[in-house]
C-alpha positions in Angstrom: 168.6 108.4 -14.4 167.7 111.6 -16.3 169.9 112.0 -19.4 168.5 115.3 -20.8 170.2 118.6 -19.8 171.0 121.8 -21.6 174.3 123.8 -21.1 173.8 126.6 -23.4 176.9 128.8 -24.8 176.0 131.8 -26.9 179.2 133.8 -27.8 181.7 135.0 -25.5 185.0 136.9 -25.9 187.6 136.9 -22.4 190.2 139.1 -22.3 192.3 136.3 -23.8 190.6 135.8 -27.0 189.2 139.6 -27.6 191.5 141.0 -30.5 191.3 143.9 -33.2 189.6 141.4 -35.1 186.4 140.5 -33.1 186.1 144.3 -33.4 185.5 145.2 -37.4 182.4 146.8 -36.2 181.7 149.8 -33.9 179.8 147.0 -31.7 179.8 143.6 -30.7 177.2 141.6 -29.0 177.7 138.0 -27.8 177.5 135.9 -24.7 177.2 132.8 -23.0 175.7 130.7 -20.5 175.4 127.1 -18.9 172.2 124.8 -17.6 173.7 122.0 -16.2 172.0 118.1 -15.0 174.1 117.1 -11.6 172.9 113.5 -10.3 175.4 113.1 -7.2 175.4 109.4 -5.7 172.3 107.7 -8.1 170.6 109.7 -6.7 166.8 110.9 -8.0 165.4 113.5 -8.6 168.8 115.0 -9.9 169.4 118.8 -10.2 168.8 121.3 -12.8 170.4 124.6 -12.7 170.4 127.7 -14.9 174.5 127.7 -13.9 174.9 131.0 -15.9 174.5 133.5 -18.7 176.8 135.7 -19.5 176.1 138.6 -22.1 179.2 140.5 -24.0 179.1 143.8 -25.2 182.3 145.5 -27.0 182.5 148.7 -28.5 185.4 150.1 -30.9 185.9 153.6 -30.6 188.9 154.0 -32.6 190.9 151.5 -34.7 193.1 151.1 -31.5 190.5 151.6 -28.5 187.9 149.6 -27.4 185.8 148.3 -24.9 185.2 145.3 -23.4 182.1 143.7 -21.2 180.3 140.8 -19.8 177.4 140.8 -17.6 176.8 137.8 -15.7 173.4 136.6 -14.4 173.5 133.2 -12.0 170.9 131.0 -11.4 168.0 132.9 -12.8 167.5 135.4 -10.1 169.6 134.8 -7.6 173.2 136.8 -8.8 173.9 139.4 -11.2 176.9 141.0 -11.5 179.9 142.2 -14.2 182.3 139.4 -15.3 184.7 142.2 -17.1 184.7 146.0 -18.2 187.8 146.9 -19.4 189.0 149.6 -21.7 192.0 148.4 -24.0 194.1 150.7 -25.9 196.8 149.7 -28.7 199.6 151.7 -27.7 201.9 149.6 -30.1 202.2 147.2 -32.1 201.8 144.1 -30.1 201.7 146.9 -26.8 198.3 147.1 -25.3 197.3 149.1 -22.3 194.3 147.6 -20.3 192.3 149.2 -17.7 189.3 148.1 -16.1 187.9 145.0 -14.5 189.7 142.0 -16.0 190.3 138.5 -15.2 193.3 137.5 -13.7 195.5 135.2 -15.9 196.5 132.1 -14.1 196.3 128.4 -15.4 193.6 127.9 -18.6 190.3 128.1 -17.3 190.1 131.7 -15.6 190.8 133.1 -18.7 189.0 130.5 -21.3 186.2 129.0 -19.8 183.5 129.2 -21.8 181.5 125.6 -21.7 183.0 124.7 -25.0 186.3 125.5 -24.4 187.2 122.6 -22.2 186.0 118.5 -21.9 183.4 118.1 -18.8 180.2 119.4 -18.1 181.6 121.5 -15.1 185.1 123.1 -14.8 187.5 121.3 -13.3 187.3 121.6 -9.6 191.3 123.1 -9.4 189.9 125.9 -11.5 187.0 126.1 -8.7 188.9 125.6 -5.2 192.7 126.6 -6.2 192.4 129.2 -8.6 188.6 130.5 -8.0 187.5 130.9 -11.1 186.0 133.1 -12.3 188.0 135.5 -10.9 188.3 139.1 -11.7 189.6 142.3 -9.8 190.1 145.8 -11.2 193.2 146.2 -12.3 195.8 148.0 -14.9 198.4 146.5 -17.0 199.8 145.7 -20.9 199.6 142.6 -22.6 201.1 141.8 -25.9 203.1 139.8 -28.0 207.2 139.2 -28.7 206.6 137.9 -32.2 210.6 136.6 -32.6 210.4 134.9 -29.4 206.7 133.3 -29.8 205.4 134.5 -26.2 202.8 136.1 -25.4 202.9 138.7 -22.0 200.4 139.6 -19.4 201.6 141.9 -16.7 199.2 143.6 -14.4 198.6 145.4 -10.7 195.4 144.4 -9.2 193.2 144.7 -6.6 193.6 141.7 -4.3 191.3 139.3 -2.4 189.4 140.7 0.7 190.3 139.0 3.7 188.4 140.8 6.7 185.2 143.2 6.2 182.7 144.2 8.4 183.8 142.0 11.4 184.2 139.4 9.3 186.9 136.8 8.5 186.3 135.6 4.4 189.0 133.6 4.1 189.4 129.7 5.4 190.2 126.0 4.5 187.3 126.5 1.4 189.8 128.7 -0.4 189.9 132.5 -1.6 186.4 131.7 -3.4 184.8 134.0 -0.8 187.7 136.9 -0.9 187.1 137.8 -4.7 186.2 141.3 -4.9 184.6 141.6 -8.6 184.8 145.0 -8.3 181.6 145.5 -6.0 182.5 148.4 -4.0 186.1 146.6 -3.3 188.9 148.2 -1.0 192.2 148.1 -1.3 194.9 148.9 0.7 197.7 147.7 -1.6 197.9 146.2 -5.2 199.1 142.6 -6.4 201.2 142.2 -9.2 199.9 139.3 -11.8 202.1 138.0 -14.8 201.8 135.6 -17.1 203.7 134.1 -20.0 202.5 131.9 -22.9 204.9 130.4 -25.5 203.8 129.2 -28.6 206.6 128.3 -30.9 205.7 125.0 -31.5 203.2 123.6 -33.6 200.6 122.2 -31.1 202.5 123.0 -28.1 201.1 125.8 -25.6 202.9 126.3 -22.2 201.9 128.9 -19.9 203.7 130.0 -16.4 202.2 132.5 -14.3 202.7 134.5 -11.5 200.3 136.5 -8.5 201.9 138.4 -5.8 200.8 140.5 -2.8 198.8 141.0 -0.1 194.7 140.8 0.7 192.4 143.9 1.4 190.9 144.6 4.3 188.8 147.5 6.2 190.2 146.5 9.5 192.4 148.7 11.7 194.6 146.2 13.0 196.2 145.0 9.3 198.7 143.2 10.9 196.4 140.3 12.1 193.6 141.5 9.2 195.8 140.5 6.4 197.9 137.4 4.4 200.3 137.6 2.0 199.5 135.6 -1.6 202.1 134.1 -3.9 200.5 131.7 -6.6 202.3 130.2 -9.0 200.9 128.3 -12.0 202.1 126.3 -14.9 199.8 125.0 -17.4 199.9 123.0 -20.8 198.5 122.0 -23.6 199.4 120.1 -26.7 197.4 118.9 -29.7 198.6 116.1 -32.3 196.4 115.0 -34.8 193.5 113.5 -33.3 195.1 113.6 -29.7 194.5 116.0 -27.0 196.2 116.4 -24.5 196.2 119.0 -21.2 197.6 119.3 -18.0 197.8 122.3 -14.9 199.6 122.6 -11.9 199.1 125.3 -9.4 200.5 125.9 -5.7 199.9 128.8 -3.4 201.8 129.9 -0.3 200.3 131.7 2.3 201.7 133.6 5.6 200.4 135.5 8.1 197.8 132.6 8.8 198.7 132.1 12.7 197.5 135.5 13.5 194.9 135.7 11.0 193.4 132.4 12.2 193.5 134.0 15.7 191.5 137.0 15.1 188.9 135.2 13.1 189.1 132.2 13.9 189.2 130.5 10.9 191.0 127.6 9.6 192.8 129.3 6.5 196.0 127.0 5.6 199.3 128.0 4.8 200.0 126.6 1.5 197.3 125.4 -1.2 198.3 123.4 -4.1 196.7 121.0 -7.3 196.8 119.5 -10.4 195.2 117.8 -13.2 196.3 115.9 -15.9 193.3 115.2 -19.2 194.0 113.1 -22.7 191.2 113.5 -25.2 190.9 111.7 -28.4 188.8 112.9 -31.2 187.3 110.5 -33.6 185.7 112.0 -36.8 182.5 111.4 -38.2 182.3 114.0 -41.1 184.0 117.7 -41.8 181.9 118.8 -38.9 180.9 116.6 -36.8 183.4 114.4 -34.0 183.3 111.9 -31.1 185.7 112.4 -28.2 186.0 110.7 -25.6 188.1 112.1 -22.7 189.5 111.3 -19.2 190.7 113.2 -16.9 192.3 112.7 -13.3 192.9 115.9 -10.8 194.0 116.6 -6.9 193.8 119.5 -4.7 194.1 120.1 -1.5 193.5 123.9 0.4 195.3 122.7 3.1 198.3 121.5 2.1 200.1 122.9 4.9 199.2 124.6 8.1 200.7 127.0 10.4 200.7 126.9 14.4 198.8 124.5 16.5 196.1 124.4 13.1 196.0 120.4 11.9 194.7 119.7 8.5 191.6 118.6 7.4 192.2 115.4 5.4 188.7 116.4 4.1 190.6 118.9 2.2 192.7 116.7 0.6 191.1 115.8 -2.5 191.2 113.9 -6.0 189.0 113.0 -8.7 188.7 110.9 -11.9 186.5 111.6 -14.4 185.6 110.1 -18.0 183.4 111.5 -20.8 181.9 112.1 -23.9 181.8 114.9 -26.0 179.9 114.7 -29.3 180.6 117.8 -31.5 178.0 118.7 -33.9 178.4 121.3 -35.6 181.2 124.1 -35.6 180.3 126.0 -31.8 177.8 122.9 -31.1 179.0 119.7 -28.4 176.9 117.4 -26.5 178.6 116.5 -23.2 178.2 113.4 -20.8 180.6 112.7 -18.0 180.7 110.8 -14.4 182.8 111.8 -11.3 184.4 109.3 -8.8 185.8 111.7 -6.0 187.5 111.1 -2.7 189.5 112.5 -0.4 192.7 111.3 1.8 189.7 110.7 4.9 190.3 106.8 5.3 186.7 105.7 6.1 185.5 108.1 3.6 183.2 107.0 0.5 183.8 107.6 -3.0 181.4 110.1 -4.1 180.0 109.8 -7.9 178.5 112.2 -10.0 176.8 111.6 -13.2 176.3 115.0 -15.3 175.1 116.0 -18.8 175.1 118.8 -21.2 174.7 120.4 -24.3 177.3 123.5 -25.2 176.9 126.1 -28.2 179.3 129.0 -29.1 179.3 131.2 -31.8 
């Protein structure tokens, strides 16, 4: 078994965490990126991946404008695109206006998922199949904080998923993974409304409920048959106390218009998606730098948690995981990670899959 991979994190700044702050210069230049070591099964050789690097590039115009970037490169060559470019203007105190292309705030990850941010070499996989991170649209909206109330607020319009283009149905039992736009020449025919709320009042405690509403895009005539409607809802949580960490994320999609859309592409895109995942994390001490944690975390998802017209399920769809690791901080921005999967799914004959992976994250 090959123990050695790198998962690389130089700095990065999402819309969550970019403030007036990260700006005291006119620019700002960060990043980061992920190499990850996946060994499915036992099985050698294993894969090594360039998984990502991301490069950020802000610029503060005024003491209240700015702008915000990250371009993303993917497996060395293969992909290179824009993660965000948003202008964000400080119309108030704790009133922002933000325009641009911007990720969409449901449930922890999209929003903070930079390799050091979270326990596991890879995301979890409802932040890959239920919410399909990382996903961004072009959008408009104000964020901001109510101070007295300890919330913050996210309230945008979007551009939503693309469903049909070019004679071609995107959207099936693998999720909306293949419907993000990114803002590559997207169309729209009508916006989504996104919200989210975070409270913070008590020491520790985050909660988080969020909201995505609409319809997809598509560049077919018959819209009708072309297009679904999207309501995702998500609530997520997170609580630290003392040396225990603790995280969980629930998220559940409804879906309609699937009979018709199923019959003009003939796909197999559900009516309702849904998952969760509960994670405890412990973090022993070794110096003022330097910590052990050890972590476990147990998730299930399922993209076809109900179907519409003569469609049956795929019990292959219906999926959970458990998964424990080890995550070695060594300096401020610096963690070694180690972690093995044990997945299955609600197939009765099926095997349990494993995965052993391994990483190294740094973020400053």
């Amino acid at each position: 078994m090959l123990l050695v991979t790198t998962l690389i994190t130089l700095s990065s700044y999402s819309q969550q965490k970019e403030t007036s702050s990260n700006l005291t210069n006119k620019f700002t230049l960060g990043g980061y990126g992920q190499i990850d070591y996946n060994e499915p099964n036992g099985n050698i050789p294993g894969n090594l991946d360039v998984h990502r690097v991301v490069l950020f590039v802000g610029y503060k115009f005024t003491e209240k404008v700015s702008f915000v970037s990250e371009i993303e490169f993917e497996h060395v060559r293969e992909e290179a695109g824009l993660e965000q470019a948003y202008v964000k203007y400080q119309v108030a105190d704790n009133v922002n206006v933000l325009a641009g292309l911007m990720l969409i705030p449901m449930g922890i990850i999209n929003q903070e998922h930079e390799p050091t941010t979270f326990y596991g070499v890879e995301r979890p996989n409802v932040d890959t199949f239920i919410v399909p991170s990382t996903w961004r649209e072009i959008g408009l909206g104000v964020s901001g904080n109510i101070n007295s109330a300890s919330i913050k607020y996210q309230v945008y319009l979007f551009n939503g998923f693309k469903s049909y283009a070019n004679g071609i149905g995107l959207l099936n039992s693998g999720g909306f993974h293949d419907g993000k736009q990114e803002g590559m020449e997207s169309i729209i025919n009508t916006p989504n409304l996104s919200m989210k709320m975070d409270y913070y009042g008590v020491t520790g405690l985050r909660l988080g409920l969020a909201g995505y509403f609409g319809k997809t895009q598509t560049d077919n005539s018959l819209i009708n048959a072309s297009t679904v409607g999207v309501a995702m809802l998500g609530l997520d949580a997170r609580y630290t106390y003392k040396k225990l960490e603790l995280r969980g994320q629930y998220i559940h999609t409804s879906i309609t218009n699937t009979i018709n859309y199923n019959a003009l592409t003939g796909n197999d895109l559900g009516s309702a998606m849904n998952g969760f995942y509960l994670e405890a994390a412990f973090n022993f001490p070794i110096n003022e730098t330097q910590k052990i944690t050890p972590f476990i975390r147990y998730e299930k998802y399922n993209t076809q948690a109900k179907t519409a017209g003569n469609l049956v399920a795929d019990k292959a769809n219906d999926k959970n995981e458990l998964l424990v690791g080890l995550n070695y901080k060594v300096a401020d921005g610096v963690a070694f990670k180690v972690d093995y999967q044990f997945i299955n799914n609600a197939v009765t004959v099926s095997d349990t899959q494993k995965q052993f992976n391994a990483g190294v994250a740094v973020w400053f």
